[in-house]
KEKE-3310 file (N, C-alpha, C; in steps of 0.2 Angstrom, whole numbers, plus 5000, padded with zeros to 4 digits):
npx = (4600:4609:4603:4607:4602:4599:4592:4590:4581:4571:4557:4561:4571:4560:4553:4561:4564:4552:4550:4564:4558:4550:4556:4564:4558:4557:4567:4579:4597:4596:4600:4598:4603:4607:4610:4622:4615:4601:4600:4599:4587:4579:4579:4592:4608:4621:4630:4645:4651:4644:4651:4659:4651:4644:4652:4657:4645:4645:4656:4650:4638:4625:4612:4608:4598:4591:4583:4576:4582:4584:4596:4605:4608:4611:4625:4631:4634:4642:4655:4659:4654:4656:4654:4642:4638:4643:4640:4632:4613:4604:4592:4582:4570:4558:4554:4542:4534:4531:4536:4549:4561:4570:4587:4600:4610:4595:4596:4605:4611:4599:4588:4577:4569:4570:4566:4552:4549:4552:4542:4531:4530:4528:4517:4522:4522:4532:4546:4551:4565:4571:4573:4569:4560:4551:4544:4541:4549:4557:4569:4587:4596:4592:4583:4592:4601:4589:4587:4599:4611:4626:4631:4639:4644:4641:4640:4635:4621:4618:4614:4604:4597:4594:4590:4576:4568:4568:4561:4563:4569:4575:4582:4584:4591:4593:4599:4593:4577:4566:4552:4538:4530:4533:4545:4539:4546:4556:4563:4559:4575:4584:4592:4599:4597:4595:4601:4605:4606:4604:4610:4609:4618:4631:4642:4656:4660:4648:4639:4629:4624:4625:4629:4631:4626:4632:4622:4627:4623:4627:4628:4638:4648:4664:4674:4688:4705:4720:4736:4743:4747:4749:4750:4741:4739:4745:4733:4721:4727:4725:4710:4707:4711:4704:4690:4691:4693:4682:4673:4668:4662:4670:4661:4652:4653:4648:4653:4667:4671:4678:4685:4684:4697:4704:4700:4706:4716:4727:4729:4717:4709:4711:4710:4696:4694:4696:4689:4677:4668:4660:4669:4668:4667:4667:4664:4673:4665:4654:4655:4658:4646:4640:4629:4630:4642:4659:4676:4689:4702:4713:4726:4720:4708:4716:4724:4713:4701:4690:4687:4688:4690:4686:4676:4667:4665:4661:4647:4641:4632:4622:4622:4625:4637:4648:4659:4671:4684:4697:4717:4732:4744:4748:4735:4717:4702:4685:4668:4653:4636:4622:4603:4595:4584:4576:4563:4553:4542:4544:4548:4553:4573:4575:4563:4565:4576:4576:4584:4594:4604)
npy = (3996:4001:4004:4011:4012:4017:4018:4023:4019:4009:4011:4017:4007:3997:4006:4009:3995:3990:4002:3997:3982:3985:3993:3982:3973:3979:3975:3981:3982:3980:3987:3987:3995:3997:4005:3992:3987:3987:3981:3969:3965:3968:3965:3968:3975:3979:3993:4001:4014:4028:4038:4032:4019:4029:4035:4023:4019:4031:4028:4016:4015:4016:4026:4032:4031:4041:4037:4047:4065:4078:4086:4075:4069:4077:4083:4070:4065:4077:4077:4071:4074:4077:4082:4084:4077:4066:4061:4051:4048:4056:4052:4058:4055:4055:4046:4046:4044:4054:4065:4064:4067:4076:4075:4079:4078:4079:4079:4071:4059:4057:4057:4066:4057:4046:4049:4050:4037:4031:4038:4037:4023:4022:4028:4045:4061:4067:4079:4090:4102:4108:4120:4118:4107:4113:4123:4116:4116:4108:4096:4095:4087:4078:4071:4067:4057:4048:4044:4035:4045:4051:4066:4082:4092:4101:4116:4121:4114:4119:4133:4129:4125:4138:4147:4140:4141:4156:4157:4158:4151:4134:4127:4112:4096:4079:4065:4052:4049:4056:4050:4056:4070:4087:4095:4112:4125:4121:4117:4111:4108:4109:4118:4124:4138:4143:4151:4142:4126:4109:4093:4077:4065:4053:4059:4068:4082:4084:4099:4110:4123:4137:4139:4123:4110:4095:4078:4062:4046:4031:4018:4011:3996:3991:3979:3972:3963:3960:3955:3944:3952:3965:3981:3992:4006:4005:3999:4009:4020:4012:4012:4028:4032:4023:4027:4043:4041:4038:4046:4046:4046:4048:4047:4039:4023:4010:3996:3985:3972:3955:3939:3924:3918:3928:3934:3935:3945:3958:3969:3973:3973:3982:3994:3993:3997:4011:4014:4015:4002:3987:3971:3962:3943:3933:3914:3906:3899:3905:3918:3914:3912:3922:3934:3943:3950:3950:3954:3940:3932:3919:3916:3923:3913:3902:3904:3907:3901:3906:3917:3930:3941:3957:3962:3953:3951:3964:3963:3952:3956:3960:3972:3982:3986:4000:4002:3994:3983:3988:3990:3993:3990:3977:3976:3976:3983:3987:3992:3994:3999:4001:3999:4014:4021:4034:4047:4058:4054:4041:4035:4044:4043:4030:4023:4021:4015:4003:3989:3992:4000)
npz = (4430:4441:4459:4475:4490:4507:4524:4542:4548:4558:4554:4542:4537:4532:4525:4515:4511:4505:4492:4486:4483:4471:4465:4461:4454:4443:4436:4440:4448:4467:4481:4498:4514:4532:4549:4559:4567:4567:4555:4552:4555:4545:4534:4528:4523:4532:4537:4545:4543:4537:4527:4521:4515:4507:4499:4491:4485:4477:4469:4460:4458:4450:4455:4471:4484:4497:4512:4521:4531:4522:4524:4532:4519:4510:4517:4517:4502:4498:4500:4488:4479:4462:4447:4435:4425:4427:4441:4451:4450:4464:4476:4488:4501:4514:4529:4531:4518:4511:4504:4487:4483:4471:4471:4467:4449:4441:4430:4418:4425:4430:4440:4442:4434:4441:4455:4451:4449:4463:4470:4463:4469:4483:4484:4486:4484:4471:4470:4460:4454:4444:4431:4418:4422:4429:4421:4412:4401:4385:4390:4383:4389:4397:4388:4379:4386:4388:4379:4373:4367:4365:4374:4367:4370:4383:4386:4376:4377:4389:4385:4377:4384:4392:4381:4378:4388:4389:4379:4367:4348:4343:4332:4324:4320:4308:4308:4307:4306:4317:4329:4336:4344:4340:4350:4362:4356:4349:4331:4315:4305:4293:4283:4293:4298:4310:4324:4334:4337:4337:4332:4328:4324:4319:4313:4317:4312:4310:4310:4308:4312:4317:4331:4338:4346:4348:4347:4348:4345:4351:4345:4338:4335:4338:4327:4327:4324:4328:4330:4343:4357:4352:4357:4367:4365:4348:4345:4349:4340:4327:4328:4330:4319:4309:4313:4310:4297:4292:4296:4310:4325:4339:4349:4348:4349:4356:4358:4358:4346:4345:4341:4351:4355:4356:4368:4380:4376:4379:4375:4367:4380:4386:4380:4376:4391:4391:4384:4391:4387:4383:4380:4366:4363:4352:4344:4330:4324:4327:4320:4307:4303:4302:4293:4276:4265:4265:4266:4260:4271:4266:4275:4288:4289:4289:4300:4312:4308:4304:4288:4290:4303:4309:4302:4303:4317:4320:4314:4321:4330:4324:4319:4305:4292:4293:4288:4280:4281:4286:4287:4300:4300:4311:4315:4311:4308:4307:4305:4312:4312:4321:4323:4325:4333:4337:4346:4353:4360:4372:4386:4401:4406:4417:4414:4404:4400:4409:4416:4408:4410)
capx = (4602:4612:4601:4609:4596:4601:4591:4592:4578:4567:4552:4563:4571:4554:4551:4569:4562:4546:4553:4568:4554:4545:4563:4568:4553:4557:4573:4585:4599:4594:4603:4597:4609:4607:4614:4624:4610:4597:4600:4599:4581:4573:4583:4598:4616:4625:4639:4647:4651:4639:4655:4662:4644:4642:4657:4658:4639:4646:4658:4650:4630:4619:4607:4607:4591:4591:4578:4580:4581:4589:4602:4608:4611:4617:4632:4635:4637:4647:4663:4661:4651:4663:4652:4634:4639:4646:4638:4626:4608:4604:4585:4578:4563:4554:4551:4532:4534:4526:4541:4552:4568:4576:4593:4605:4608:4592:4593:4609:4608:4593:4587:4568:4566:4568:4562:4544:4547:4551:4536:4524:4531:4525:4512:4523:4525:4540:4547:4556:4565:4576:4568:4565:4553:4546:4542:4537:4552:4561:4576:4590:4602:4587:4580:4598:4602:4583:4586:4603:4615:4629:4630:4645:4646:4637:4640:4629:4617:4615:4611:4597:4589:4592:4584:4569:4567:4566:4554:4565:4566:4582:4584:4586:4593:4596:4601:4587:4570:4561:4544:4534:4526:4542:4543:4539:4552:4561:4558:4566:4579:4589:4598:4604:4595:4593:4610:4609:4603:4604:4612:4610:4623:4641:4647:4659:4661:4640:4638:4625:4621:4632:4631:4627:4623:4629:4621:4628:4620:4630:4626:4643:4653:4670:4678:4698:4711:4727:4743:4746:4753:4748:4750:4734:4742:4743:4725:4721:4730:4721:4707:4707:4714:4697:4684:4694:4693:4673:4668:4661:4662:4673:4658:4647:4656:4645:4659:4672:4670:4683:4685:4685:4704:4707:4698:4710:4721:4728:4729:4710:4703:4716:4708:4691:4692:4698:4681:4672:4663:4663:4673:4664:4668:4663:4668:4674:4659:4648:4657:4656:4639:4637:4625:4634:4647:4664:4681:4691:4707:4714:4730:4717:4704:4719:4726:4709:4697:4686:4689:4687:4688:4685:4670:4660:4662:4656:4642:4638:4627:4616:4622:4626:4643:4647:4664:4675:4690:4706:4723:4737:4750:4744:4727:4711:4696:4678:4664:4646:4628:4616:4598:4595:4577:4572:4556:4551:4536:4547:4548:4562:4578:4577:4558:4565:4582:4576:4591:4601:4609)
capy = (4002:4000:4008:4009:4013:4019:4021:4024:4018:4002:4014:4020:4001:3995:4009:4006:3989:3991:4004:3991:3977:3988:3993:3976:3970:3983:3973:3986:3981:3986:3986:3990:3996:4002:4002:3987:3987:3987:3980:3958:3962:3972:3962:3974:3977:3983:3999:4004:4020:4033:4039:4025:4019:4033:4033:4017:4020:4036:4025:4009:4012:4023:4029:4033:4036:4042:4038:4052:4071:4082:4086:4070:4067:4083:4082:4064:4065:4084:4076:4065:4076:4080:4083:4084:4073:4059:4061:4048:4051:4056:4056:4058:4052:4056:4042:4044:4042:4059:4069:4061:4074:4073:4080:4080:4074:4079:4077:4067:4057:4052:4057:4065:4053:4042:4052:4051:4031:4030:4042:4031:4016:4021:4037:4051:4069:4071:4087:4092:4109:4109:4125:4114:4105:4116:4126:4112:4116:4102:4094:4090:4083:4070:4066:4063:4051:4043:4040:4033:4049:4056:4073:4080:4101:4104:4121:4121:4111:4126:4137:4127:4126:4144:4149:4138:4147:4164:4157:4157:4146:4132:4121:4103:4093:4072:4059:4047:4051:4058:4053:4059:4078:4090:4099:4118:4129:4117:4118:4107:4115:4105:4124:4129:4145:4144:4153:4138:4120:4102:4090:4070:4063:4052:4063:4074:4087:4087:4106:4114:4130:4142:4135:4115:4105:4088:4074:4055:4039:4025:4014:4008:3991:3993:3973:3972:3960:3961:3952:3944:3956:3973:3986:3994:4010:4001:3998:4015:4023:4010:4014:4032:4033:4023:4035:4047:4041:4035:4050:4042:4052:4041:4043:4033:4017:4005:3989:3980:3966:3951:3935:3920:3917:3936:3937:3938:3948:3961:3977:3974:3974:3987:3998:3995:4000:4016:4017:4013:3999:3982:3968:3956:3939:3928:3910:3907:3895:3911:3924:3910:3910:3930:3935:3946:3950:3951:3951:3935:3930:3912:3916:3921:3904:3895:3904:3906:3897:3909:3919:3938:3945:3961:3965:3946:3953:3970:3963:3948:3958:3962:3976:3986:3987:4005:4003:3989:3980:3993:3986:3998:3987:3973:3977:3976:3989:3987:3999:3991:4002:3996:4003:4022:4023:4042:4048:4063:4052:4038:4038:4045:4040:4026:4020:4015:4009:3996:3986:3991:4006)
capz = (4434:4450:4465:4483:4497:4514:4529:4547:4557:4558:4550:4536:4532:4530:4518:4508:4506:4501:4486:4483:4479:4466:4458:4459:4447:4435:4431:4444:4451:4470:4488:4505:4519:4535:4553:4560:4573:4564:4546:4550:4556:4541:4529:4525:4521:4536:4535:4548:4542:4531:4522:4516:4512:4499:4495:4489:4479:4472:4465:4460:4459:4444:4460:4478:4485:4504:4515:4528:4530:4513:4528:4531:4511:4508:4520:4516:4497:4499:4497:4482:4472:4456:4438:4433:4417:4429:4445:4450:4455:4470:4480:4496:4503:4521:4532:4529:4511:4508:4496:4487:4481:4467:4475:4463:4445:4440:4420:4415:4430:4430:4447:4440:4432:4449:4462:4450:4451:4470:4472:4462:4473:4490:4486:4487:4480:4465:4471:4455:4455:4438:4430:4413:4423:4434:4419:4406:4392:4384:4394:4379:4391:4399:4383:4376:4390:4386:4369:4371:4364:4370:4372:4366:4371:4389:4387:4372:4381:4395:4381:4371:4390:4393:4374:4377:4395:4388:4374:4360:4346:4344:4328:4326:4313:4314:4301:4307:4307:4325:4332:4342:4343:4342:4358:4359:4355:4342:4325:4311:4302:4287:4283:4296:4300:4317:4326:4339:4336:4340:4328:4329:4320:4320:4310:4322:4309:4310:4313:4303:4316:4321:4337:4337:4351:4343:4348:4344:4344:4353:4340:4333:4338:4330:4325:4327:4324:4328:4332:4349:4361:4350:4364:4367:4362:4342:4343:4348:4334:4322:4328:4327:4313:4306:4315:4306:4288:4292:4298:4315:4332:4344:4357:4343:4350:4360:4360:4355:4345:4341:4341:4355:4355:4359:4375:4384:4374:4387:4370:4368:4385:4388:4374:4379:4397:4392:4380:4394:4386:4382:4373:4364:4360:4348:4342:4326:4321:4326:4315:4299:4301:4299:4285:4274:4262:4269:4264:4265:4270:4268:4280:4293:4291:4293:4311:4317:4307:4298:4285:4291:4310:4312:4298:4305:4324:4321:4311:4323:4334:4318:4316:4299:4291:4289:4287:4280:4283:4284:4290:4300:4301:4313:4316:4306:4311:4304:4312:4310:4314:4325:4323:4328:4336:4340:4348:4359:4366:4373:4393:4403:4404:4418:4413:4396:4401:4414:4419:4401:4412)
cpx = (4604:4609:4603:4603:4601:4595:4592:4591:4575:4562:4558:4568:4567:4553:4553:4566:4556:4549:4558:4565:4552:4550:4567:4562:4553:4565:4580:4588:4600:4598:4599:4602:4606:4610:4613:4617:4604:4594:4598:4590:4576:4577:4590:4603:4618:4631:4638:4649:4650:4644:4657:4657:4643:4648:4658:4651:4642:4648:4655:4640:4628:4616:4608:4600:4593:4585:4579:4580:4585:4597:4606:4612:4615:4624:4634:4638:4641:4653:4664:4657:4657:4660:4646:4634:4641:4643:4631:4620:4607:4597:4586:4573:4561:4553:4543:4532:4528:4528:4547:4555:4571:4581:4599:4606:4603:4590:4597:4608:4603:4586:4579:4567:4563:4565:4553:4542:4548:4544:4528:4526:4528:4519:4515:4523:4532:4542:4552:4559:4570:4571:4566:4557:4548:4540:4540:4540:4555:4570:4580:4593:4598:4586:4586:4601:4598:4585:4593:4609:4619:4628:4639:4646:4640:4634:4634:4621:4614:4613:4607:4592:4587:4587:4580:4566:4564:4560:4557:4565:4573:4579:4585:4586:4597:4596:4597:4581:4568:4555:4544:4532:4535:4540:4542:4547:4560:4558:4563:4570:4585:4595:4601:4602:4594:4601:4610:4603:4606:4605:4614:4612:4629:4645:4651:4660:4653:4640:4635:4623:4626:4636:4628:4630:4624:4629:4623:4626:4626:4626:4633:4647:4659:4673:4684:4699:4714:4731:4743:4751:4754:4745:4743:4734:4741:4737:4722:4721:4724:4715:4701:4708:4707:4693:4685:4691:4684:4671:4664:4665:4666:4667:4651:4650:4652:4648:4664:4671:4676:4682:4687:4691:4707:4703:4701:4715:4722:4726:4722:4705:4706:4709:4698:4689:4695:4694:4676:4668:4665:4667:4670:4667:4665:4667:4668:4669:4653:4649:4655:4649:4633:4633:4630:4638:4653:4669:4685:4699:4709:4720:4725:4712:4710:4722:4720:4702:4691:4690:4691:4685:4682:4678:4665:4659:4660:4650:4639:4630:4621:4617:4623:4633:4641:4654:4670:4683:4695:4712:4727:4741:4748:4740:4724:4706:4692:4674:4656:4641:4624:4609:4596:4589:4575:4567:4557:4545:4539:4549:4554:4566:4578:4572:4559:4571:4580:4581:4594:4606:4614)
cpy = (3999:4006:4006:4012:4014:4021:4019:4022:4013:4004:4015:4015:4000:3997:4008:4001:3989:3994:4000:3985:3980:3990:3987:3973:3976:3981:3976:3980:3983:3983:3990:3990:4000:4001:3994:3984:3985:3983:3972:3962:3965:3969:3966:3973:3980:3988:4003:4013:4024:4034:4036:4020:4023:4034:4029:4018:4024:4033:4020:4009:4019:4027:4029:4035:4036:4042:4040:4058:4071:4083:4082:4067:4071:4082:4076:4064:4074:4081:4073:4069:4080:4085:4081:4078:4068:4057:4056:4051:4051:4058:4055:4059:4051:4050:4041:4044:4050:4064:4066:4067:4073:4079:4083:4075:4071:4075:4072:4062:4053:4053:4061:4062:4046:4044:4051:4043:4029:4033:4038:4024:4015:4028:4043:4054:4068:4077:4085:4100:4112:4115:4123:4112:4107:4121:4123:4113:4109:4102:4093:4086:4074:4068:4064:4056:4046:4041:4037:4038:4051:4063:4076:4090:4102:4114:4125:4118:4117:4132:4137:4127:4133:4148:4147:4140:4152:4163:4156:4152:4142:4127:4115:4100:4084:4069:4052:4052:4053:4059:4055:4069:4083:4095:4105:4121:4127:4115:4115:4111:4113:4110:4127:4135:4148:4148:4148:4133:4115:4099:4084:4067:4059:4056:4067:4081:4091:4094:4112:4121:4132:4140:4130:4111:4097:4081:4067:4049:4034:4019:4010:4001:3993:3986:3977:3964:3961:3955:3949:3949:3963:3975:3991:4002:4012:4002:4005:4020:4021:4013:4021:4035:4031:4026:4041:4047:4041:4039:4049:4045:4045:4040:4038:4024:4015:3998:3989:3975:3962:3945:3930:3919:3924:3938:3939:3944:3957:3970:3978:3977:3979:3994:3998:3998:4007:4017:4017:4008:3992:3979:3963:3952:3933:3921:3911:3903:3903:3915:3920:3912:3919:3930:3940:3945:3953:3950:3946:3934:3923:3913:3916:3916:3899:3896:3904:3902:3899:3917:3927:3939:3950:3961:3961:3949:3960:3970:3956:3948:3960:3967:3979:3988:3994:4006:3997:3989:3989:3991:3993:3992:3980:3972:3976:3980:3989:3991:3994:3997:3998:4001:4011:4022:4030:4044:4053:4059:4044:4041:4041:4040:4031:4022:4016:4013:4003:3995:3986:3996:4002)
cpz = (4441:4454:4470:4487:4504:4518:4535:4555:4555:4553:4543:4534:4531:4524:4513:4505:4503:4493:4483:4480:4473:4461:4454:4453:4442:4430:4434:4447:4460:4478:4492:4511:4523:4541:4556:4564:4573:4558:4547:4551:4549:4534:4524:4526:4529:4535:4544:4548:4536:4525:4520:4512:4504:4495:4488:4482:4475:4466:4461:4456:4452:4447:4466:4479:4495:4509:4523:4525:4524:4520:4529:4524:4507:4511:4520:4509:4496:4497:4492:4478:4465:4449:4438:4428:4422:4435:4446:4453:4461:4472:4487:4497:4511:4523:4531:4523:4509:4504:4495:4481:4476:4468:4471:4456:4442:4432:4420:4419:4432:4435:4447:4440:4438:4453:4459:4450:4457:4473:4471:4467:4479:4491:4488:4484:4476:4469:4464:4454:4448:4433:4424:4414:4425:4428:4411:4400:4391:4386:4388:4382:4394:4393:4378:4381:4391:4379:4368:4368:4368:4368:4375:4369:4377:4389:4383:4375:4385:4389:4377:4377:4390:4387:4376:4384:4394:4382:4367:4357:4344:4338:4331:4319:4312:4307:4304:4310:4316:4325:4336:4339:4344:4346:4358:4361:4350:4335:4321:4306:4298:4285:4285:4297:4304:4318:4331:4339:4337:4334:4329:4324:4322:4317:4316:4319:4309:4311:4311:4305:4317:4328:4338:4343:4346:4350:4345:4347:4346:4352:4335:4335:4333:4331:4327:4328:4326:4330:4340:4350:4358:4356:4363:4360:4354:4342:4343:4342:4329:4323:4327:4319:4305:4306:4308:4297:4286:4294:4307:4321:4335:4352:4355:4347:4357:4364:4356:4354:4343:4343:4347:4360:4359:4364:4380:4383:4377:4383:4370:4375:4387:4387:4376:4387:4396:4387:4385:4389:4383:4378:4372:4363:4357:4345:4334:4320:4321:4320:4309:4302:4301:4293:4283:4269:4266:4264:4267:4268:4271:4272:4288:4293:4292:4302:4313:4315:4303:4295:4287:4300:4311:4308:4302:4312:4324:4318:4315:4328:4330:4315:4306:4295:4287:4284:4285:4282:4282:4289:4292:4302:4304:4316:4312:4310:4305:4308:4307:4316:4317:4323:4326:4329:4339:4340:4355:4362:4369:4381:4394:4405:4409:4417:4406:4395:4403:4414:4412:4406:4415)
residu = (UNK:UNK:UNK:UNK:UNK:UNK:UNK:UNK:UNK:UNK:UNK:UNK:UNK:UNK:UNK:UNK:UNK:UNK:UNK:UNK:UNK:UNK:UNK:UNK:UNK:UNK:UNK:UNK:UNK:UNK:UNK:UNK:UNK:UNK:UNK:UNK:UNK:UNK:UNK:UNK:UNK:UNK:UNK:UNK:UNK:UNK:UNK:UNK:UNK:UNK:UNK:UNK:UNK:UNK:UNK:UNK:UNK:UNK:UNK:UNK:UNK:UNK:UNK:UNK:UNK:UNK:UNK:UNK:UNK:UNK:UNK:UNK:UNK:UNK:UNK:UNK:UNK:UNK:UNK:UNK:UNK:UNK:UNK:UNK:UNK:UNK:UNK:UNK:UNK:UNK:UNK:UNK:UNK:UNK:UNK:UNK:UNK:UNK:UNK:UNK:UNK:UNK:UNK:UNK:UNK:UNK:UNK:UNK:UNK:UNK:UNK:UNK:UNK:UNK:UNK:UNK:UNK:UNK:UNK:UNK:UNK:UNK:UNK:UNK:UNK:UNK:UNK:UNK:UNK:UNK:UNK:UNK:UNK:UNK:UNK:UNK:UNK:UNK:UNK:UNK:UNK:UNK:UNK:UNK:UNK:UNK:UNK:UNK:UNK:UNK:UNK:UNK:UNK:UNK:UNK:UNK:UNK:UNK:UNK:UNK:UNK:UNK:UNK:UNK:UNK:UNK:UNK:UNK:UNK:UNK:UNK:UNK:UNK:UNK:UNK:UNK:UNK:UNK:UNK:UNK:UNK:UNK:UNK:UNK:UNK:UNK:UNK:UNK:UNK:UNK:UNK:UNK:UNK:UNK:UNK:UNK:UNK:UNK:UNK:UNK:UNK:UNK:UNK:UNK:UNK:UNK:UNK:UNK:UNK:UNK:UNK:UNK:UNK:UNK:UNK:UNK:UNK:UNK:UNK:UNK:UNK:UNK:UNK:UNK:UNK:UNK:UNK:UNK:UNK:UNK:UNK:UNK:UNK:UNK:UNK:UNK:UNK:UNK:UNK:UNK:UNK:UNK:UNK:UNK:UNK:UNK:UNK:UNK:UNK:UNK:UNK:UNK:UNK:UNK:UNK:UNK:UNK:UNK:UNK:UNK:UNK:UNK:UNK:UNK:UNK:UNK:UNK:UNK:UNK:UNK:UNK:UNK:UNK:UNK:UNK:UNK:UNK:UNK:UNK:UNK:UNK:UNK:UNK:UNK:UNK:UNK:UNK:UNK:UNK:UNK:UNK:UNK:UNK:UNK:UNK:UNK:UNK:UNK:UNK:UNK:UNK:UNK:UNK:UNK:UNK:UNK:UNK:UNK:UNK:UNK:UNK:UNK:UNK:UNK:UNK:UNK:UNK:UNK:UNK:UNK:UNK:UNK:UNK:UNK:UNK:UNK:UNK:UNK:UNK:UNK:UNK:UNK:UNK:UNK:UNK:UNK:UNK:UNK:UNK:UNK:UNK:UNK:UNK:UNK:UNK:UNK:UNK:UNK:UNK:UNK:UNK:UNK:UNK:UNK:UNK:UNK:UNK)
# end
């Protein structure tokens, strides 16, 4: 997790650094910044100016924490605040270390879950005001972003909080087992009987409720080959067009995998930066040395050296082949599973990320 820190006076660097040693032993990535004037002596970041400070975090960082009044934080991040689904957290923290705010981007975000670890760092109070928590129902959007899910329909999201608010009761239905205790107000429900329920699955057609909250597992690497010089565009296409025949949600995709040779290959990292997510590369001694059944080609061991791309690189991470070879012209698309672990007694989102965020 990328946390920025800001504060303003000698007392309230001190305190940033304190809370920054305790994030940085959990594995975070962690910055201190404060005035030019101030910052060489307390060991911190110097910024000339606040908005382009947060600016720049908005863009750049998982967390903001503020140490200084809610006034200050509030009319600093005003301008950049865009989207609850994208916006990063944001706390604030008193100079005495005596409440620590979670400000904004309480659930997806993250920003409970942090204000309750800056709170344990220096003895302060959580204030939390998200009416979930205030009122002890189950968050989906936090425990979707704890367990690794996307969450595909917000608007349904607002209405599995609001049902479990008023008391109501909201199905749930997954393609991998869930431990832990199931929360109140969720009850399992394989038929569908419920009018509005929660469905963890790749499938994107999943939708067993009238109204279904699908939740997906970002658990897929998808392999490719292609052609020197296939335009990102091409891959895309191939790649859809796999999802498609596989069943598998496009926001199931965790990576890109392919082979050593194609790291730099311009269609690839094109195509991943518009998944937002990585591109793996492996060599070609790695991929031979896959466990598995594959399909071979003796054309490809002789251009690259082992027999099969896409299946060995989507399966080198350990994963699971769900989906074999398929060729559109000059591409190849494989889709390999990684493990699904679900549990409603697993911490929140940033206590069991540690530095994966």
């Amino acid at each position: 997790m990328r946390v920025r820190l800001v504060a303003f006076t000698s007392r309230g660097l001190a305190l940033a650094g304190r809370i920054a040693d305790v994030l940085r032993g959990q594995g975070n990535d962690v910055q201190v910044s404060g005035p030019s004037r101030l910052a060489a002596e307390q060991h911190a970041q110097p910024f000339e100016s606040l908005s382009s400070w947060t600016g720049d975090a908005f863009a750049h960082a998982d967390a903001l924490v503020f140490v200084s009044a809610c006034g200050i934080a509030v009319r600093s991040i005003a301008p950049f605040v865009r989207d609850k689904m994208e916006d990063p957290a944001v706390v604030v923290i008193d100079e005495r270390a005596r409440f620590a705010v979670s400000l904004l981007s309480g659930h997806v975000g993250g920003a409970n879950a942090l204000a309750r670890m800056v709170a344990g760092a220096c003895g302060a109070e959580p204030v939390i005001t998200t009416a979930t928590d205030v009122n002890d129902v189950f968050a989906v959007d936090e425990w979707a972003k704890g367990q690794g899910l996307a969450l595909c329909d917000r608007e349904e999201a607002k209405a599995i909080s609001a049902h479990l608010l008023a008391g109501e009761t909201v199905g749930i239905r997954s393609d991998w087992p869930l431990g832990g205790t199931l929360p109140e107000g969720l009850v399992w429900d394989e038929d569908g009987l419920c009018e509005l329920g929660i469905s963890v699955s790749l499938d994107p057609g999943s939708r067993p409720f009238a109204r279904t909250l699908r939740l997906v597992p970002r658990a897929v690497t998808v392999g490719m080959g292609c052609r020197r010089g296939t335009p990102a565009e091409a891959l895309a296409s191939a790649l859809e067009d796999s999802l498609t025949r596989s069943g598998v949600a496009r926001e199931a995709i965790r990576a890109l995998a392919t082979i050593d040779v194609k790291a730099d290959e311009e269609g690839l990292l094109t195509l991943a930066d518009w998944l937002d997510v990585s591109l793996l590369t492996y060599t070609a001694s790695e991929l031979a040395s896959v466990e598995g059944a594959f399909s071979a080609s003796p054309f490809v061991f002789q251009t690259v050296g082992v027999d099969n791309v896409c299946e060995r690189a989507a399966c080198a991470g350990g994963d699971r082949l769900i989906a074999g070879k398929r060729t559109f012209g000059g591409v190849t698309v494989a889709l390999a599973c990684g493990d699904v672990c679900l549990s409603f007694d697993r911490p929140d989102s940033y206590e069991a990320r540690g530095d994966q965020s």
